[in-house]
C-alpha positions in Angstrom: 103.7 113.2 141.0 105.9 111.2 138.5 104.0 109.4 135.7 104.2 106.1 134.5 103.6 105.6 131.3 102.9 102.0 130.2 103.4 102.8 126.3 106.1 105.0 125.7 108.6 104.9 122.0 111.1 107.3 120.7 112.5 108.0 117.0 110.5 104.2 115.5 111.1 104.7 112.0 109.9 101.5 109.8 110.5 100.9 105.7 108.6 99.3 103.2 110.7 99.2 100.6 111.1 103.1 99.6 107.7 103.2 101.7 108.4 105.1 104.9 105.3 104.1 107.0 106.9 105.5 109.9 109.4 108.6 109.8 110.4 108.6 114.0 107.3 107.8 116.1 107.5 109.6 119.4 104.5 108.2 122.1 103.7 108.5 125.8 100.7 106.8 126.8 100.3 107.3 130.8 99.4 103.8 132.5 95.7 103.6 133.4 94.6 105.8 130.6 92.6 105.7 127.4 94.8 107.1 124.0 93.4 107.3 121.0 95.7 107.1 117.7 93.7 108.9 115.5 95.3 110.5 111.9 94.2 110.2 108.2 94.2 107.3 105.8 98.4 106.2 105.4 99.6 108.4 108.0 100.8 105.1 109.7 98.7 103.7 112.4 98.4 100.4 111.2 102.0 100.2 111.6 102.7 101.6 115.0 100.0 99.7 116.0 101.9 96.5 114.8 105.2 97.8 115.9 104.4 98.7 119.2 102.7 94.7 119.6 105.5 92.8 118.1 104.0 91.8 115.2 106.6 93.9 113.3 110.7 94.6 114.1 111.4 98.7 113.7 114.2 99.8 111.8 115.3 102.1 114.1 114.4 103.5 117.6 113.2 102.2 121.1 110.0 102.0 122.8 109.1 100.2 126.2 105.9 98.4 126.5 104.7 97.7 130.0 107.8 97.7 131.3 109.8 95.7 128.8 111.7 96.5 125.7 110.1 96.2 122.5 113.1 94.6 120.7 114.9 93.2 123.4 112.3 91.0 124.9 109.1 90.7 122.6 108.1 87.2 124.4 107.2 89.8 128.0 106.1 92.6 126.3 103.4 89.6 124.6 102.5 88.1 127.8 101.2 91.7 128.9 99.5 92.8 126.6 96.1 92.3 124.4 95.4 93.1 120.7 92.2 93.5 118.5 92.7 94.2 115.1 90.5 94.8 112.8 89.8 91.6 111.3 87.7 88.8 114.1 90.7 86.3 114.9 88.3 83.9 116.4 87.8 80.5 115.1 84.4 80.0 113.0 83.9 76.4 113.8 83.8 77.1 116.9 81.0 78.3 119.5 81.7 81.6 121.0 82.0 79.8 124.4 84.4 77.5 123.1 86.4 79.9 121.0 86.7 82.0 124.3 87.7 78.5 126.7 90.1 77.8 123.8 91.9 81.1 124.3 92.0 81.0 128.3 93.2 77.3 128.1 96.2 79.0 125.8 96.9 81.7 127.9 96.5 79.6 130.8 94.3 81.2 132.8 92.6 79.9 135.9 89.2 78.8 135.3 89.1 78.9 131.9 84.9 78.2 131.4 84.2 80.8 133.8 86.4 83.7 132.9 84.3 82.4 129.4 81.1 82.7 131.1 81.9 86.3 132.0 83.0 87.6 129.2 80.2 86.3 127.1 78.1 87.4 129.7 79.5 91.3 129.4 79.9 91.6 125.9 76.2 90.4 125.6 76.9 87.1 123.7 75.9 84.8 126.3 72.6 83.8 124.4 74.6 83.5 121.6 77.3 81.8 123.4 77.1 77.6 122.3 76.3 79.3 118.4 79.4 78.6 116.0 81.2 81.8 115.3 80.6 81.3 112.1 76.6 82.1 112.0 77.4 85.2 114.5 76.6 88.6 112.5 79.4 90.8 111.7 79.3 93.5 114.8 79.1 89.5 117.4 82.4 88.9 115.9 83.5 92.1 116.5 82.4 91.9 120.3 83.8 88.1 120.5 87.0 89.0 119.3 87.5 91.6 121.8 86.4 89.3 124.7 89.1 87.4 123.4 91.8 90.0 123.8 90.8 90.3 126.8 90.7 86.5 128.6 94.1 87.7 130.2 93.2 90.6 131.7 96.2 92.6 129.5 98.1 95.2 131.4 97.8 97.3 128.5 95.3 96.3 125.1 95.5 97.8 121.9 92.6 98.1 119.8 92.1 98.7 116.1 89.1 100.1 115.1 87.5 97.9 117.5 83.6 99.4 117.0 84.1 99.1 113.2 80.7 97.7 112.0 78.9 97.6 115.2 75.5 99.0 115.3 74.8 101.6 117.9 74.0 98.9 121.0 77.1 97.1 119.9 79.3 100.1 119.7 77.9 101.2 123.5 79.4 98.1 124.7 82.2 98.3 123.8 82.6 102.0 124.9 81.7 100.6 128.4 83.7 97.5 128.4 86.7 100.3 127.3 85.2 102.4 130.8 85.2 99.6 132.7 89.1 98.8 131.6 90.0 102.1 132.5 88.4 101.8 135.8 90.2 98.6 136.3 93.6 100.2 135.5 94.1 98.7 132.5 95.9 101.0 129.8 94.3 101.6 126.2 95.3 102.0 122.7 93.1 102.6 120.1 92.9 103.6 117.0 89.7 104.5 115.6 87.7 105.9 112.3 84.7 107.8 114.3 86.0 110.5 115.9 83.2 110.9 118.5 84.2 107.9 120.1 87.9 109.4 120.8 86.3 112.2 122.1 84.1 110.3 124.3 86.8 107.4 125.3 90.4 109.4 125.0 92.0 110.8 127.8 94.4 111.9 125.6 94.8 111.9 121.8 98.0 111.5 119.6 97.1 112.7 116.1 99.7 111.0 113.2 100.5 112.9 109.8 103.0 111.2 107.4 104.4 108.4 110.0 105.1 110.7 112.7 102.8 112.2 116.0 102.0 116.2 114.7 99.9 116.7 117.9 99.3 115.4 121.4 96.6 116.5 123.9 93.8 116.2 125.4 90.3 116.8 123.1 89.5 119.7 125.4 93.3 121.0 124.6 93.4 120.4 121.5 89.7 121.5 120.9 90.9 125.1 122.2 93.5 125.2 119.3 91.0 126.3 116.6 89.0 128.1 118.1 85.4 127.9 116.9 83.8 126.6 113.8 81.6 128.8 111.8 79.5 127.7 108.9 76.9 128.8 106.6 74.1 126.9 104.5 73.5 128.4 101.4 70.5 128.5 98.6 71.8 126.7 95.8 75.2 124.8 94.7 76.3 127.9 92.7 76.3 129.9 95.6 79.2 127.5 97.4 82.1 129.0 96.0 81.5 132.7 97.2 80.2 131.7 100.8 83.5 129.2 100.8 85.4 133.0 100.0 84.0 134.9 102.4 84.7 132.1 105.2 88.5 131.9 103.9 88.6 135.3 104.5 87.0 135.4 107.4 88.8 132.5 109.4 92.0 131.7 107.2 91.2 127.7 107.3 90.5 126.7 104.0 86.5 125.9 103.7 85.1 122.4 103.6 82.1 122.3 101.1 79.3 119.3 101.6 77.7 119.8 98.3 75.1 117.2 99.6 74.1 119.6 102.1 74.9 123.1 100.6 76.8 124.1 103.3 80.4 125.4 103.8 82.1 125.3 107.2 85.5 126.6 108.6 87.6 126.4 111.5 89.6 129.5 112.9 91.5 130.2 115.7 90.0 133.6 116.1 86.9 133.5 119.2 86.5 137.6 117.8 84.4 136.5 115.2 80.5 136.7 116.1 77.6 135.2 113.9 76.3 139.2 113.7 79.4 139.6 111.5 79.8 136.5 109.6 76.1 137.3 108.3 77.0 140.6 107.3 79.9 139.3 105.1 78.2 137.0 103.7 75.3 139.1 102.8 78.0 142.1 101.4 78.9 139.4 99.2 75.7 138.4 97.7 75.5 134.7 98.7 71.9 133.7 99.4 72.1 132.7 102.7 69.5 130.3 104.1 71.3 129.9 107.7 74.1 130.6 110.0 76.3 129.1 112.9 79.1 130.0 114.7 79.6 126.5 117.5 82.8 125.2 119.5 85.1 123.1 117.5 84.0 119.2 117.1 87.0 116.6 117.3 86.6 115.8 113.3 87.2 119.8 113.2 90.5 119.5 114.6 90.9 116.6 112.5 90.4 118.5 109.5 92.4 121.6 110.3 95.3 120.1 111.6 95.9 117.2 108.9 94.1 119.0 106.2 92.4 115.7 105.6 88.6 116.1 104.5 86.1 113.9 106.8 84.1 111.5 105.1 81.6 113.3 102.3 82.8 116.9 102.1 85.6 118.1 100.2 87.8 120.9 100.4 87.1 124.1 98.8 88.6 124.4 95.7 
């Protein structure tokens, strides 16, 4: 079976200045499928986001979009497509019924109030729907600005951080609306901060370091790279550095201390280790252990040991 791919860029390099936000972005997005751009703070997703919807020219380097050349014809490769970035683009004088009729007349779709009245009516805005914008909290921007991306019915939609802010009901809309797209054939882009949701969304993820892809996979696949996680929970803070030790020693992934929680974790690529042993050694080295866990890897595991970037509130061991 040949695959399509409805996203798919070679060698885009983009400058700043003597800022290189992107050093030769390589991406394959198969049509009808969910990717999530995931990589640490700077390693240029922002950018390839804005590259890949015309809202920026690449120095170098090609990259079809539904079809259509990204530099040779950015009017086409705009008709297909949807964006939501990460700040609402919706109009705060407006109701969200007329802010999505606005958008529909511009696009020109056919029945402008009723492709309105369904949106609202899946994004769960329709009580809110003849409320200004403006008095809509936070995560109902969010969730309006989405519907608006969507008025078109894009061939492919990129999102930003699209469940940034959202309280948990909020965020499980979206994650359905995203389902439902899939479902409908629709190809997605997104990038996001949780990495729970790429695991839950992503058929396949694209992890960026430095302005480049590092990885591609699946979160199964690349899940299976590391292994297992092991971590310990120890007594006291003092008691940190030799657990963090024994775990370098034990896995070769440098540790990642929560100091909140007294714990140290590691990721290792060997399944040999047992929790039997990893008691033993941390016992032989006097830590005062209060508990014990060896689990398959988490996404924000891979995260970690493939970037070397620290999730949010731990810290590498020193």
């Amino acid at each position: 079976m040949i695959t399509t791919y409805a996203v798919l860029s070679e060698g885009l390099e983009k400058r700043f200045g003597a800022v290189r936000a992107l050093r030769g972005l390589d991406l394959a997005v198969a049509e009808g499928t969910v990717c999530g751009l995931l990589g640490p703070n700077g390693a240029g997703k922002t950018t390839a986001v804005r590259l890949l919807t015309t809202l920026l020219r690449p120095d170098a380097g090609s990259a079809r979009i539904a079809g259509h050349d990204l530099v040779r014809e950015p009017a086409a490769v705009r008709r297909r497509i949807g964006v939501a970035g990460q700040y609402a683009s919706v109009d705060g004088d407006l109701t969200g019924r007329e802010n999505l009729r606005l958008f529909a007349r511009l696009h020109r779709v056919r029945g402008p109030a009723a492709r309105a009245d369904e949106l609202l009516e899946r994004f769960g805005l329709a009580e809110a729907a003849d409320r200004k914008a403006s008095a809509y909290s936070g995560g109902m921007r969010r969730r309006l600005d989405l519907a608006a991306s969507l008025v078109r019915r894009p061939d492919v939609l990129f999102l930003d951080e699209p469940t940034t802010g959202l309280d948990p009901a909020g965020r499980a809309r979206v994650w359905q609306a995203v389902r439902d797209l899939k479902e409908d054939g629709t190809t997605v882009l997104l990038t996001t901060q949780y990495l729970d949701e790429a695991d839950r969304l992503a058929d396949s993820i694209a992890l960026m370091d430095r302005g480049r892809v590092a990885h591609t996979g699946s979160p199964a696949g690349l899940k299976a790279l590391i292994g297992s996680y092991a971590e310990a929970v120890v007594a006291d803070g003092d008691a940190l550095a030799g657990a963090a030790a024994v775990l370098h020693r034990l896995t070769g992934s440098e540790p990642v201390v929560d100091r909140g929680r007294n714990t140290v974790g590691a990721a290792g690529a060997d399944r040999t280790l047992t929790l039997p042993r990893l008691v033993r050694e941390l016992d032989a080295a006097g830590v005062p252990l209060l508990d014990a866990s060896i689990r398959p890897p988490a996404l924000d595991d891979v995260f970690l040991r493939l970037t070397g970037e620290p999730t949010h509130g731990k810290e590498h061991a020193a």
